[in-house]
C-alpha positions, 0 to 999 in steps of 0.5 A: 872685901868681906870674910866670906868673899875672901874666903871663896877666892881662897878656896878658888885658888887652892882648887885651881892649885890643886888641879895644877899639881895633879895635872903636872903630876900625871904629866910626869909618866914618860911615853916608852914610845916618844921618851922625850914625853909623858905618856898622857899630855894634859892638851885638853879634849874639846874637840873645838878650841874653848876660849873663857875669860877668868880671873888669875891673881886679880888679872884677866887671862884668855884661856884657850883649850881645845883642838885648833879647829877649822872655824876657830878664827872667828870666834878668836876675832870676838874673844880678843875684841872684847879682851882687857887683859894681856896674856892668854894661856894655851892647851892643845892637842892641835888641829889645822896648822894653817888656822894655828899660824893665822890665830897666832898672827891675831894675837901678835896684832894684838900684842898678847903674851902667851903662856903654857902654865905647868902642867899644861901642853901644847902641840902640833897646830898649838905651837903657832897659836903660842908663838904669835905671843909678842911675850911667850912664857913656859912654866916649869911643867909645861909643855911645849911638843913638836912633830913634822908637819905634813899633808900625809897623816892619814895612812887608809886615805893613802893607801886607798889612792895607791890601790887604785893604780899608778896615776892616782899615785903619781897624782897624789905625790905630786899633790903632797909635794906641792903642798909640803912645800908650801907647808914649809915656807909658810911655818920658816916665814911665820918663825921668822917674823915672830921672831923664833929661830929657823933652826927649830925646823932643821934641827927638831921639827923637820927630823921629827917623823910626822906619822908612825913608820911600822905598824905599831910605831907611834914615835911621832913627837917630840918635848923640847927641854927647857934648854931648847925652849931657850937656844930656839927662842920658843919662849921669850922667858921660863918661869921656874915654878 
């Protein structure tokens, strides 16, 4: 490798150092609103999931950053076709929590670890994308964040079938019943078989509230602590940075 090659790849990982400890840094300011977490988690803003190739330590590694979006699993197909390397980094917002469940299905297949680097978080729909890593790592400073999964986010379109009478919502809880149910076997099955303990249903996700209560109320998530991360088998190992 020449002097100017070496020295390029130095300053690529003093550049991508850098950007990790600032990312970690502004992870550090807690949410007075959900205390378990920082008030501005670094889950990326792309509004479809990203996924490039780069090279980490020499090594290949998939990243994947953006919302779980509704026409992700093709392009995963493709990324992961022509994947040599074996452990993909996750940053997420969240999405559609059926594509996070089925993404998370493709990379066990593929026997892919997972990892939230520091200062990275994943959320929501993400989980299920992280958990389908046959080796799933946190670092220190990353984040891995929960809520209760549910059919009724979105309070206006609530409140607009409640306003037009009783049958439409007498229709519409029933609808949200079914489907939570639904919902719920489909998250304790897919823990079950990537071998997560049930337990993070009963005891973190499911007594979490998915949506705000009282206008202004936005106590709506919830970081495990790397304790948690351990009991519940989130992660298979924690890297201490």
């Amino acid at each position: 490798m020449s002097a100017s090659s070496r020295a390029s790849r130095l300053l690529r990982a003093a550049a991508a150092a850098l950007l990790c400890a600032q990312a970690v840094q502004a992870q550090e300011r807690m949410d007075p609103d959900n205390p378990t977490c920082p008030l501005a988690p670094n889950w990326s803003s792309h509004r479809e999931m990203q996924l490039n190739v780069e090279q980490v330590d020499g090594r290949p590694v998939l990243l994947a950053e953006g919302h779980v979006d509704d026409n992700l699993i093709p392009r995963l197909r493709a990324a992961l076709d022509g994947f040599t390397g074996d452990e993909i980094w996750v940053r997420s917002p969240g999405g559609n929590a059926r594509v996070g469940n089925e993404a998370g299905r493709l990379i066990r297949e593929a026997n892919l670890h997972t990892r939230i680097p520091a200062g990275w978080a994943c959320f929501s729909a993400c989980n299920f994308v992280f958990m389908g890593g046959s080796a799933r790592f946190v670092d220190r400073g990353g984040l891995f964040i929960v809520h209760m999964f549910t059919h009724t986010g979105d309070r206006d379109a609530l409140r607009s079938e409640v306003s037009r009478g009783i049958d439409n919502t007498i229709g519409l809880i029933g609808e949200i019943e079914q489907q939570s149910a639904l919902l719920a076997s489909e998250d304790n099955d897919f823990l079950i078989r990537m071998g997560v303990s049930r337990r993070l249903l009963t005891e973190i996700m499911y007594r979490t509230r998915a949506i705000a209560e009282r206008s202004g109320d936005r106590s709506t998530r919830r970081c495990l602590t790397p304790e948690e991360v351990r009991r519940y088998n989130v992660a298979t190992e924690i890297i201490a940075n």
